[in-house]
LODO-906137 format. One line per 10 residues: number of its first residue (from 1); their letters; for each residue y, x, z of C-alpha. Coordinates in nm, 3 decimals, padded with zeros to 5 digits, always signed. Layout:
REM LODO-906137
NUM	a	Y X Z  ...
***
This chain:
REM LODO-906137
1	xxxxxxxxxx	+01.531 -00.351 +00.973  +01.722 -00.086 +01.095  +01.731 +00.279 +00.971  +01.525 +00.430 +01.262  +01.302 +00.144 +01.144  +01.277 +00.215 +00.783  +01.224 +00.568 +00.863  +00.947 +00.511 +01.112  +00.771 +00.298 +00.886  +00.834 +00.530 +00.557
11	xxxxxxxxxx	+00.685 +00.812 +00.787  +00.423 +00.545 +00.844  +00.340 +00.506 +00.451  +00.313 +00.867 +00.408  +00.092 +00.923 +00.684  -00.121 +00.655 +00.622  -00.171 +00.741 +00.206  -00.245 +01.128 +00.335  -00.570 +00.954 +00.566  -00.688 +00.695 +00.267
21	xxxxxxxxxx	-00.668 +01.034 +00.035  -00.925 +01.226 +00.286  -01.149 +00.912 +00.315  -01.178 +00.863 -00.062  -01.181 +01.233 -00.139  -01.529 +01.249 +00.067  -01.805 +01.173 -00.121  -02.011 +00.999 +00.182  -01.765 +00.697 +00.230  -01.989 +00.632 +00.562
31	xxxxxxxxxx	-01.975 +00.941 +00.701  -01.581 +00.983 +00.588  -01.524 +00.627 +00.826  -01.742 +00.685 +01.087  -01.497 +01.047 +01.153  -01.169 +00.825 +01.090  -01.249 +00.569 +01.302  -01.405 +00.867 +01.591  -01.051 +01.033 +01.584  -00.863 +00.772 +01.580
41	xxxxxxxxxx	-01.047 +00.606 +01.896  -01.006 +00.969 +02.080  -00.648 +00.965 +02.027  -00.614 +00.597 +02.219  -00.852 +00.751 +02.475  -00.621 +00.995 +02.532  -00.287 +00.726 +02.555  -00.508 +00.525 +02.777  -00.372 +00.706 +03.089  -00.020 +00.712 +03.045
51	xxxxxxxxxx	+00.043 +00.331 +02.883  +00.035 +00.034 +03.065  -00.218 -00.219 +02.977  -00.151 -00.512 +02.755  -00.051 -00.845 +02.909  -00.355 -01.124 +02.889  -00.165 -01.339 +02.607  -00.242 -01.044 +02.419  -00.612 -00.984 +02.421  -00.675 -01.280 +02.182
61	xxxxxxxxxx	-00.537 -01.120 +01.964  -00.654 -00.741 +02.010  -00.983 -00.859 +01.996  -00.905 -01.095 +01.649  -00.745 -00.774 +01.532  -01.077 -00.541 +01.584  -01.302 -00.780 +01.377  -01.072 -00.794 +01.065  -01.000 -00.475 +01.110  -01.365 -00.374 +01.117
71	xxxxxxxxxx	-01.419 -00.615 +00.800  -01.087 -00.427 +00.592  -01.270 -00.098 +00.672  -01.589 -00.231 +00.540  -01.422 -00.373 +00.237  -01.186 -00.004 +00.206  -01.524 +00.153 +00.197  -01.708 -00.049 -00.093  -01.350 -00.073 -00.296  -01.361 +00.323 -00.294
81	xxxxxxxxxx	-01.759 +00.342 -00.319  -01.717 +00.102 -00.656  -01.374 +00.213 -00.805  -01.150 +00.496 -00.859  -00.869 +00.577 -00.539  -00.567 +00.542 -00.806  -00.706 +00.188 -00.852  -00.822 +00.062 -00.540  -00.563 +00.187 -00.345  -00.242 +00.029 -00.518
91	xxxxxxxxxx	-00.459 -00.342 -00.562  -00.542 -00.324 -00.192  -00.193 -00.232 -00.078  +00.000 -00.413 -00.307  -00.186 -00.780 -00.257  -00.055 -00.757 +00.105  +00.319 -00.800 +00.112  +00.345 -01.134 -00.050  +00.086 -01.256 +00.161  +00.197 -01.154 +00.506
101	xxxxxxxxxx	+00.561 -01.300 +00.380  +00.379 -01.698 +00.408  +00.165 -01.597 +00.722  +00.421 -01.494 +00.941  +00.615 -01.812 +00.796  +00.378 -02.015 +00.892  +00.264 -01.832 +01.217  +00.548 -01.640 +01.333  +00.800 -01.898 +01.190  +00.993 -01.555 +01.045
111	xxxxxxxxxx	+01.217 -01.738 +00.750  +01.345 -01.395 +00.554  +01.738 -01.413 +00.507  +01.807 -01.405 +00.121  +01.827 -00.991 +00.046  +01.546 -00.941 +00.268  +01.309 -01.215 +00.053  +01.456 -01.050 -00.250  +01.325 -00.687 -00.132  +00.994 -00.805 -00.050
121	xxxxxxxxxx	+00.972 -00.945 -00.399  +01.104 -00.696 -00.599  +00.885 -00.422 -00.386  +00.580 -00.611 -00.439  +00.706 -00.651 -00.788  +00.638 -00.265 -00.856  +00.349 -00.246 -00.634  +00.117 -00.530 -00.823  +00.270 -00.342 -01.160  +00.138 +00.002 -00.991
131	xxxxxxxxxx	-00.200 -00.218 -00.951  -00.215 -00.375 -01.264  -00.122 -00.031 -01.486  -00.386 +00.106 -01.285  -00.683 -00.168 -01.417  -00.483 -00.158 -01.760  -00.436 +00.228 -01.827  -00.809 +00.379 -01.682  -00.914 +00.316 -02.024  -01.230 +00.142 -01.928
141	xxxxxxxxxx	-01.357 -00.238 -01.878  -01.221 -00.379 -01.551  -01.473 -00.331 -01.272  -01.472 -00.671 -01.150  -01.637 -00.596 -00.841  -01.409 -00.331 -00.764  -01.110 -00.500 -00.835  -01.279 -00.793 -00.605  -01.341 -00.542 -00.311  -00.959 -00.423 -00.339
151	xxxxxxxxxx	-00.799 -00.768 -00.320  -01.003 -00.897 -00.064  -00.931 -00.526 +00.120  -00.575 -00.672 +00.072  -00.607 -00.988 +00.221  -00.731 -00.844 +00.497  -00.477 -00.585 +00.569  -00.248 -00.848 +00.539  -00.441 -01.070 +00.792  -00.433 -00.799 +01.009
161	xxxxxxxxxx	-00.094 -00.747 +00.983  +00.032 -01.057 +01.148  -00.196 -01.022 +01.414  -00.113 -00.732 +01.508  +00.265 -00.814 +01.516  +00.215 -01.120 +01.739  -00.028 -00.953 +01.949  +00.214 -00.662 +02.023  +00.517 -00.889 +02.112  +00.303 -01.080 +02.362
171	xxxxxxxxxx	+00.184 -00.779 +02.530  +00.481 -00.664 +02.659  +00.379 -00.252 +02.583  +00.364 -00.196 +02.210  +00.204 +00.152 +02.282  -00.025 -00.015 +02.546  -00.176 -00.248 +02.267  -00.177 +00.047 +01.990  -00.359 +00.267 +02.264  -00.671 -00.042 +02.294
181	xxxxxxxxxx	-00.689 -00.170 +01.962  -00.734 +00.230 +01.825  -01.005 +00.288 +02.100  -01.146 -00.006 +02.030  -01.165 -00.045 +01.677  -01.264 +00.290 +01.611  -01.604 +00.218 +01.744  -01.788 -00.041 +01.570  -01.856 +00.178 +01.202  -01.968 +00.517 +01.371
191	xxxxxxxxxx	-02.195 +00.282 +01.564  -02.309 +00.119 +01.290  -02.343 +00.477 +01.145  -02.543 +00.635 +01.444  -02.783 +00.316 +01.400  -02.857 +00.370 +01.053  -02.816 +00.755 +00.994  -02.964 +00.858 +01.362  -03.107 +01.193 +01.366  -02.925 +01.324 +01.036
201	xxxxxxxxxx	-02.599 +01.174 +01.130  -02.480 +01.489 +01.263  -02.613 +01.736 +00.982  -02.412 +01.482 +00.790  -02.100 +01.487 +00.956  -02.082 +01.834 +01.050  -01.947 +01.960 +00.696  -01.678 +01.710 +00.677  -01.597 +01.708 +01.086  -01.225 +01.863 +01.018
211	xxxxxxxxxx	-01.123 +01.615 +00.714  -01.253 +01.328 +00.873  -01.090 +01.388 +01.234  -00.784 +01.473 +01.120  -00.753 +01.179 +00.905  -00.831 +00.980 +01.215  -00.501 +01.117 +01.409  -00.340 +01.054 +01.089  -00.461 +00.697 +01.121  -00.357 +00.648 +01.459
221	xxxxxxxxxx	-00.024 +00.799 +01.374  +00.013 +00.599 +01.114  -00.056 +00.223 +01.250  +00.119 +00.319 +01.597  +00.394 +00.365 +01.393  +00.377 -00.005 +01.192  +00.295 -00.159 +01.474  +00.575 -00.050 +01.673  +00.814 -00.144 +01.412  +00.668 -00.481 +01.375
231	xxxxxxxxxx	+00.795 -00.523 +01.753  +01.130 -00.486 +01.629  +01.174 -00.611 +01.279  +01.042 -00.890 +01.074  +00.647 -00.892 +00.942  +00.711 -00.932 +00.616  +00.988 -00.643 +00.546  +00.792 -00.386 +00.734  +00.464 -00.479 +00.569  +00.627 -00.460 +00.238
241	xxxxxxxxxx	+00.808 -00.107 +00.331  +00.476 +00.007 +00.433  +00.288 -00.013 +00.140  +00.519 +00.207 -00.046  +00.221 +00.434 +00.035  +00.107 +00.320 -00.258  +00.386 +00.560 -00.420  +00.271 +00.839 -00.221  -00.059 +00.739 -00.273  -00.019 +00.783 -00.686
251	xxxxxxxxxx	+00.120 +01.122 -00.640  -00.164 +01.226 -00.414  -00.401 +01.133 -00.716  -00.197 +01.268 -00.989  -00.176 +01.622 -00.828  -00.548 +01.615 -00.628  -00.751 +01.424 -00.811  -00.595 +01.503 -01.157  -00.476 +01.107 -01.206  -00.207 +01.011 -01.445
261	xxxxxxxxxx	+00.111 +00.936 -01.244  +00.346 +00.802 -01.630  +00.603 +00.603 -01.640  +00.472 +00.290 -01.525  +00.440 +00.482 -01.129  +00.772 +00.617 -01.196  +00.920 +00.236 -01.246  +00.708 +00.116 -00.942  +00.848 +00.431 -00.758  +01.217 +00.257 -00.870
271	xxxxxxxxxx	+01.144 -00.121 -00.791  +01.022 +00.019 -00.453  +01.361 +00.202 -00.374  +01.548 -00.118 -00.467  +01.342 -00.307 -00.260  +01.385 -00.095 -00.009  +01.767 -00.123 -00.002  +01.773 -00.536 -00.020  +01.533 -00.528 +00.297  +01.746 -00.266 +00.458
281	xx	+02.090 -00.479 +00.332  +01.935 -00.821 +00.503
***
């Protein structure tokens, strides 16, 4: 976990909290997707000519990658059709850390030195506190089903995650693999949206055409940018520097959709920075 690292990957969280904002700020969660995932297959069409293509140990893996990534988007989608961004977004983020830290144990047989374990912990530390303020301060019962949609959104992320790590290092061109799986990926929920919506899918669209694509570059920006990283670091200390989106994420709320950032975000902001320096330190 190098500097250049950290930085590509905090670039990474920023980017990627700006795109989540856009989805959930759109009122048709369907239509919001089906523009994310068009961009963001557009921009690998246009990599396509200029990467080389992944090597064939890879493939299992792209392909693994496109059906829990079409499941997380699915799950995104219902946690922000059920619950509040400020919410969903700090559960779903901050339930993957921990989790990728055991799967790329056990898969990737990545053992974190000492400061790095310590960072991951005390990072996901402030992120499940983010989460947890979140349920505790909105003031209302917990939305169970929400809450449900977020953490399984989580799991998946973090399933994801590690697939995406050891698919890259086995296909020899990180950009080559980032290039397919966007293409690829991007296509199943507009699809699915074409299929359902037909005819007034593109009255429907139409209005939100400029949020919704440029949330897709800043999706494919976004991932390229973690999954090149996880070529040259660790799983679990990029995943857990990654979701200090969730940071960004609470500011975006606070100042655009008039959400209380407080003190508890402020100490999550802290635990994060903390973290970051034990990861950075190992």
């Amino acid at each position: 976990m190098t500097p250049l690292i950290a930085a590509a990957v905090l670039t990474a969280a920023v980017t990627h909290a700006g795109w989540n904002a856009l989805a959930a700020g759109t009122k048709d969660k369907l239509v919001a997707f089906t523009l994310v995932g068009s961009g963001g297959s557009l921009c690998g069409l246009a990599m396509l000519p200029f990467v080389e293509t992944p090597a064939a140990g890879a493939w299992p893996y792209l392909i693994a990658s496109v059906v829990v990534h079409v499941v997380y988007q699915a799950l995104l989608m219902r946690s922000f059709t059920l619950g509040d961004f400020g919410q969903m977004y700090p559960i779903a983020r901050g339930t993957a850390p921990l989790v990728v830290t055991v799967l790329a144990a056990v898969f990737a047989a990545e053992l974190p030195g000492a400061p790095q374990l310590a960072g991951v912990a005390v990072a996901s530390a402030g992120l499940v506190g983010l989460a947890l303020w979140g349920i505790r301060g909105s003031g209302a019962p917990p939305h169970w089903a929400a809450i449900t949609a977020a953490v399984a959104t989580g799991l998946a992320i973090a399933s994801y995650t590690v697939i995406d790590g050891l698919g890259a290092r086995a296909s020899g061109t990180s950009l080559g693999f980032i290039a397919w799986l966007m293409v690829v990926e991007g296509l199943p929920i507009p699809l699915y949206a074409l299929a359902t919506r037909r005819g007034r899918l593109l009255a429907e669209v139409r209005p939100e055409a400029v949020r919704g694509l440029i949330g897709g570059v800043l999706s494919f920006f976004a991932y390229g940018l973690v999954v090149w990283a996880q070529t040259r670091a660790a799983l679990a200390p990029v995943a857990a520097l990654r979701e200090s989106s969730i940071i960004v994420g609470a500011a975006i709320g606070a100042v655009f959709f008039k959400e209380r950032f407080g003190t508890p975000r402020i100490a999550a902001a802290g635990l994060m920075v903390v973290g970051i320096g034990l990861m950075l330190l190992g």
